[in-house]
N, C-alpha and C positions, 0 to 999 in steps of 0.2 A: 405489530403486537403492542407497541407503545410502549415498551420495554426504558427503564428507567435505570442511572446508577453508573458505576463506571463500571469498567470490565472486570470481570476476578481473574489476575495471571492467574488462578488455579485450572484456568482453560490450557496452559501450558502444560497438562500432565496430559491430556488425551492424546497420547502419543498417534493414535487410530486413526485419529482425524481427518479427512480429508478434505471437509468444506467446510467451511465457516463463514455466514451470512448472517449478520446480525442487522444489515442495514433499515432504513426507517424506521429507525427508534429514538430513543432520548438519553443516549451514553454521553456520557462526558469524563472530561481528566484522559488522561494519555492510553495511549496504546503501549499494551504491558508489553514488556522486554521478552517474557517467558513464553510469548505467540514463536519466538524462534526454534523453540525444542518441539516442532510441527512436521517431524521428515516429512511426513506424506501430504502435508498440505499438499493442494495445487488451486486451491479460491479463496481466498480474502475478500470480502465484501463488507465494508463499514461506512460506505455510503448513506447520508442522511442522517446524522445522528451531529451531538455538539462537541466530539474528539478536539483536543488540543493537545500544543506541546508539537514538538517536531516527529517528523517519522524517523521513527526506529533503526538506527541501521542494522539492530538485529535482523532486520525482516530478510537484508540480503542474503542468510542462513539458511533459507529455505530452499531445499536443492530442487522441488518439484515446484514450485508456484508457478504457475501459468497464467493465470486472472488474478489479477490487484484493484479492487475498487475502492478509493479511496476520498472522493470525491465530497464535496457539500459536506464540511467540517470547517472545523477553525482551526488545522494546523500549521504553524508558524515552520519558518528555517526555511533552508532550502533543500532539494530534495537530494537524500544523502545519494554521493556516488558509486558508494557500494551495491545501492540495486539493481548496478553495472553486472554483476556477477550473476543474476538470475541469467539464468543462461536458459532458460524455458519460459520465459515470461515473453507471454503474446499481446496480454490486452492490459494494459494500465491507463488505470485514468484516477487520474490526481490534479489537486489544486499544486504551482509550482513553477519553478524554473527550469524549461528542459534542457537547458545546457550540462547537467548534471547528469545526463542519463547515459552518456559514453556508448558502447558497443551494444546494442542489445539485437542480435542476430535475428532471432525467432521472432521478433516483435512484428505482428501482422495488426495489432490497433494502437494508436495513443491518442488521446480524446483529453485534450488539453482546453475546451472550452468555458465559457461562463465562469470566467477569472478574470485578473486585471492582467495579463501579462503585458511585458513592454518589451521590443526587441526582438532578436530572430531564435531560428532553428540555428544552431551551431553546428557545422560539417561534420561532427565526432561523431556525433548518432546517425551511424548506418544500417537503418531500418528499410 
């Protein structure tokens, strides 16, 4: 849709929400803190857009997230270890360091491609 601009946290009031797809658009500036007050989320999709700034460790908040797409962005840091705690998250795919990602049980994808990574998978992530 070519969508331009950076996100409005006033998306953090849809408490209803359950999917959120904004990807291939032209977003920029960070990802708002207030995506956390999302119970029902369970898809995140911000793929393709110019997002910076680190990921949120609000996001670990989200008791239903299952799909994280977060891919083809400029976000810096590393990837917080609190997304440890999605305890429902299947499919993530981010730019990052997977040594961060600790226990994620449910995790049936990680799609850690077309990045610079350097280094291994670390034994913690028992996927």
């Amino acid at each position: 849709m070519q969508l331009h601009g950076t996100i409005p946290p006033h998306l953090g009031n849809l408490s209803f929400l359950v999917s959120l797809d904004i990807s291939n658009n032209k977003f920029h500036g960070n990802l708002p803190e207030e995506l956390a007050h999302l119970p029902r989320l369970k898809l995140i999709d911000v793929t393709s857009n110019n997002l910076t700034g680190v990921v949120p460790t609000s996001l670990s908040l989200l008791p239903n997230l299952q799909y994280m797409y977060l891919s083809i962005n400029q976000f810096s840091g590393e990837i917080p270890y609190s997304l440890s705690n999605l305890t429902k998250l299947e499919v993530l795919k981010i730019k990052g360091s997977p040594r961060e990602l600790g226990d994620l049980r449910y995790m049936t994808f990680l799609y850690l491609s077309l990045n610079q990574l350097t280094g291994c998978i670390y034994t913690t992530i028992n996927i």
